[in-house]
DOTORTOR-775512 format. One record per residue (C-alpha): residue in three letters; z, y, x. Coordinates in steps of 0.5 Angstrom, whole numbers, padded with zeros to 4 digits, always signed. Layout:
BEGIN
alaZYX/...
***
This chain:
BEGIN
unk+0145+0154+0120/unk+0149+0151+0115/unk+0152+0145+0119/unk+0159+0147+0122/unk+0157+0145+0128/unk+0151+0148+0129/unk+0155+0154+0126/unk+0160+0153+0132/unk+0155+0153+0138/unk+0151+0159+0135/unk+0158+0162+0134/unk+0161+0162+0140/unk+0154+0163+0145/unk+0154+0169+0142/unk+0162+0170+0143/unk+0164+0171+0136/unk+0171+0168+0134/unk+0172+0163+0129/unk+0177+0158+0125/unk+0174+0152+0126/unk+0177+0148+0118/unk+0179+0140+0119/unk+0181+0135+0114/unk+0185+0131+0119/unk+0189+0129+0112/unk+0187+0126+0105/unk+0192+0123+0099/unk+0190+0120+0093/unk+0184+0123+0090/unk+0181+0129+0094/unk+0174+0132+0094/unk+0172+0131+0102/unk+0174+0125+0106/unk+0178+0126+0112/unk+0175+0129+0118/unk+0170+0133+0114/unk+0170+0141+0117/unk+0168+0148+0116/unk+0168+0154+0121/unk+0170+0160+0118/unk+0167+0167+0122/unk+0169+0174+0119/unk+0163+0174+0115/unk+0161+0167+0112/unk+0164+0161+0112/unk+0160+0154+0115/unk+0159+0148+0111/unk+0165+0146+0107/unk+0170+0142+0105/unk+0170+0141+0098/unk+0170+0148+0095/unk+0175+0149+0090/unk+0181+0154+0091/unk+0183+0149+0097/unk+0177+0152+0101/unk+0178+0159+0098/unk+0186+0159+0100/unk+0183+0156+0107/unk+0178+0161+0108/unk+0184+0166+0107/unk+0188+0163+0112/unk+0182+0162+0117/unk+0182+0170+0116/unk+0188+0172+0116/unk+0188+0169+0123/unk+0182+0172+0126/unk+0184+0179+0123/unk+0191+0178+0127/unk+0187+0174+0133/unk+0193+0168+0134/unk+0191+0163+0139/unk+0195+0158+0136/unk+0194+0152+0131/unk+0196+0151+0124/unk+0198+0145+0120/unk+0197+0147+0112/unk+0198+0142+0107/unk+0195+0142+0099/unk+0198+0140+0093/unk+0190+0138+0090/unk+0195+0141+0082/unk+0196+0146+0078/unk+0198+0151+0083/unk+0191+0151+0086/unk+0187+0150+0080/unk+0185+0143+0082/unk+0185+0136+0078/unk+0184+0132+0083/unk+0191+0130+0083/unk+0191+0129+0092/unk+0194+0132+0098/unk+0190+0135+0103/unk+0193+0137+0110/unk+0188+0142+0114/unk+0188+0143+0121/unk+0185+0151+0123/unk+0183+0152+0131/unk+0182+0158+0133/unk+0174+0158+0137/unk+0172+0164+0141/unk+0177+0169+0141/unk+0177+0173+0147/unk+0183+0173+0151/unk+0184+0181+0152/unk+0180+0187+0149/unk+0180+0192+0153/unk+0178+0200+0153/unk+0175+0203+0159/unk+0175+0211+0157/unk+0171+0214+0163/unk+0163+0213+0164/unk+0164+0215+0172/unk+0162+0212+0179/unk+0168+0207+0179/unk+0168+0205+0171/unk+0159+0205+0171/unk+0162+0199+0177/unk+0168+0196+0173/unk+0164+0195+0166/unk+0159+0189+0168/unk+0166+0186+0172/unk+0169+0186+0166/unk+0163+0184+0161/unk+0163+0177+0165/unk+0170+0176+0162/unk+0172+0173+0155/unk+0174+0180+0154/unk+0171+0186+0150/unk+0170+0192+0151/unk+0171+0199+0149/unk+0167+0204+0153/unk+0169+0210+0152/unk+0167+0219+0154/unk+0165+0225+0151/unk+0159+0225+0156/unk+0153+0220+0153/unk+0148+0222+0158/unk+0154+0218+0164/unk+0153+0211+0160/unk+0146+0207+0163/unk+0141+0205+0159/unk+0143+0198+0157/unk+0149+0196+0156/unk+0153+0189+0158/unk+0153+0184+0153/unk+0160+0185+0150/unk+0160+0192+0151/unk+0160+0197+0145/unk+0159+0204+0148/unk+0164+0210+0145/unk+0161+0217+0145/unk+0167+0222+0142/unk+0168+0229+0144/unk+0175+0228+0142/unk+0176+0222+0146/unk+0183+0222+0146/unk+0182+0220+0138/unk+0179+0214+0140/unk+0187+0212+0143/unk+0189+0211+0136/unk+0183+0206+0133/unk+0185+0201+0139/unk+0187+0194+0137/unk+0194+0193+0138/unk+0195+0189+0145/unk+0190+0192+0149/unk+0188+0194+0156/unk+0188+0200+0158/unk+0184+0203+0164/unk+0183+0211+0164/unk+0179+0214+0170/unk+0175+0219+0166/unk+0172+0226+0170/unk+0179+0230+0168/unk+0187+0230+0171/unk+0188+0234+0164/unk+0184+0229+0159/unk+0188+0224+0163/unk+0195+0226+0162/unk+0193+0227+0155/unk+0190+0219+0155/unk+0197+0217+0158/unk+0200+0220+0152/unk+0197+0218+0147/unk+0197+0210+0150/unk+0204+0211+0151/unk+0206+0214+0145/unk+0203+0208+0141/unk+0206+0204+0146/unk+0203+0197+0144/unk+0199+0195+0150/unk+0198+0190+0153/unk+0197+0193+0160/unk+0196+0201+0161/unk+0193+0203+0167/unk+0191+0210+0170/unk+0187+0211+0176/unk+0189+0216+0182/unk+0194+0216+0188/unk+0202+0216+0188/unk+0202+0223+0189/unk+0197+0224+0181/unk+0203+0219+0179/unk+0209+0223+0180/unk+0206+0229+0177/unk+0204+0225+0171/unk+0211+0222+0171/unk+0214+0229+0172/unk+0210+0232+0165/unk+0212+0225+0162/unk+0219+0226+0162/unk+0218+0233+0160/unk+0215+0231+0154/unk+0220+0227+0152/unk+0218+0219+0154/unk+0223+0214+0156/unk+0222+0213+0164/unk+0222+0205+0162/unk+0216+0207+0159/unk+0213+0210+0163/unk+0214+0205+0169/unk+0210+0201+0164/unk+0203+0205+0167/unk+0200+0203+0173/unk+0198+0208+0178/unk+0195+0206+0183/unk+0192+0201+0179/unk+0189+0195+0182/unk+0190+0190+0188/unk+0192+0195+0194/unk+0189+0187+0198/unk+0183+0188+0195/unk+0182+0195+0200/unk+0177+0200+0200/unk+0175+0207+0197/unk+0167+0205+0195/unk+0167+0206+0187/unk+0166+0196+0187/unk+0171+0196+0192/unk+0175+0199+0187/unk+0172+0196+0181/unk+0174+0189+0184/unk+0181+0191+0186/unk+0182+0193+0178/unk+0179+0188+0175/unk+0183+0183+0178/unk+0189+0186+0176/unk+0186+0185+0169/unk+0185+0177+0169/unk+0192+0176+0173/unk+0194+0181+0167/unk+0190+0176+0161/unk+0191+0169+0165/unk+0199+0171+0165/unk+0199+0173+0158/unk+0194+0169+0155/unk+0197+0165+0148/unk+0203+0170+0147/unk+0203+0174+0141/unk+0204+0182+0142/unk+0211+0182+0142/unk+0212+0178+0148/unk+0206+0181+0151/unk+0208+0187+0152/unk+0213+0185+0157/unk+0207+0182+0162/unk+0210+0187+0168/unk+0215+0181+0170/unk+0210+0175+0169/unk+0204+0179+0173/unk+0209+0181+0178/unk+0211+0174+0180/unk+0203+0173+0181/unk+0202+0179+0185/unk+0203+0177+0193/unk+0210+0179+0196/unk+0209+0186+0198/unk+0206+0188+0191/unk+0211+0185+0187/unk+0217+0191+0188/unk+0212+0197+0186/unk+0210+0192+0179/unk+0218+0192+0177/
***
């Protein structure tokens, strides 16, 4: 599979990101012409576009992209001189696009009634997902195409091996280990959306141990609790599962593009997509 376009079906049937490398440029002499592509994955590269120093500073790039998931695309121009290590005199000016990123990544701690409901929904998004508890006897058998299952008895450790950015979603077993959760998210502070599950009434409790732990009150108003649609209604494990998930994807769809910094104010650009009566409990 060394054609690149070959390589970019494969790649993105099987939901792996990519940087897809085009010549759109080409000066004087040069090895590839215009128009020539690689794809770059974050373990091999496709094709070429004329090796060289050029096609290893391009791999460099097209990973530094991957590794930070940017959604944009880049414009480089290459002196084909001495400070490439190349002779051939020309200038090449690339384009890099990236292919198949996902638009959220998400952590779902807790394998109950409602997160067994909610994971399927959420693996039929451009999402991935973390699906994590102390308990592996909780998970079913066969996992969702996307989803990577995560047992760890100290399940609150796994907070701090999430990509900055995420979407957090906690329902475990637990009011104890929840609030431990919620600590551990807002303490990191770098989500994207943070959301816990329960009543008003489990909301002002975890408020009120919040402020006594020392967390600026902004901050915590950046938790949603109760999460989820409160139009989509209902107490069944799917009823409350589609109501999450759709706060997920007015969430990803509002904020999709952005880069963490300004993602981390989504609370605004969601509100305004949240019907009229929702959009004084999302300030």
């Amino acid at each position: 599979m060394n054609n690149w376009i070959s390589a970019l079906a494969e790649l993105q049937t099987r939901g792996e990101a990519c940087v897809l490398v085009t010549i759109i440029e080409e000066r004087g002499s040069t090895p590839r012409n215009a128009g020539s592509k690689m794809v770059v994955s974050a373990e091999r590269i496709y094709d070429t576009i004329g090796g060289g120093h050029l096609e290893y500073k391009a791999m460099a790039i097209a990973r530094e992209m991957l590794d930070s998931g940017s959604q944009q695309t880049r414009l480089e121009r290459f002196s084909l001189g001495a400070s490439l290590g190349q002779c051939c005199g020309g200038v090449n000016v690339l384009l890099f696009e990236p292919m198949g990123q996902p638009q959220a990544q998400i952590a779902v701690f807790g394998a109950g009634h409602v997160g067994r409901a909610l994971v399927p929904l959420l693996a039929s998004l451009p999402c991935r997902v973390r699906w994590i508890d102390s308990r592996d006897a909780e998970f079913p058998a066969h996992l969702p195409e996307g989803v990577t299952k995560i047992v760890n008895e100290e399940v609150v450790d796994e907070v701090d091996n999430l990509p900055a950015g995420s979407y957090c979603i906690v329902m475990t077993h637990n009011h104890q280990l929840d609030l431990e959760l919620t600590a551990a998210i807002l303490k990191r502070g770098d989500f994207t959306w943070f959301g816990l599950i329960g009543s008003k009434t489990k909301r002002a409790k975890f408020e009120h141990r919040l402020r006594d732990r020392g967390f600026d009150p902004a901050l915590v108003q950046r938790m949603r609790c109760p999460m989820g649609l409160a139009e989509v209604k209902g107490k069944l494990p799917i009823e409350i599962a589609v109501s999450v998930a759709a706060e997920v994807i007015a969430t990803y769809n509002a904020c999709f593009g952005m880069e963490s910094g300004e993602q981390r104010s989504s609370a605004e650009p969601v509100a305004k997509l949240l019907p009229v009566s929702r959009r004084s409990q999302a300030q």
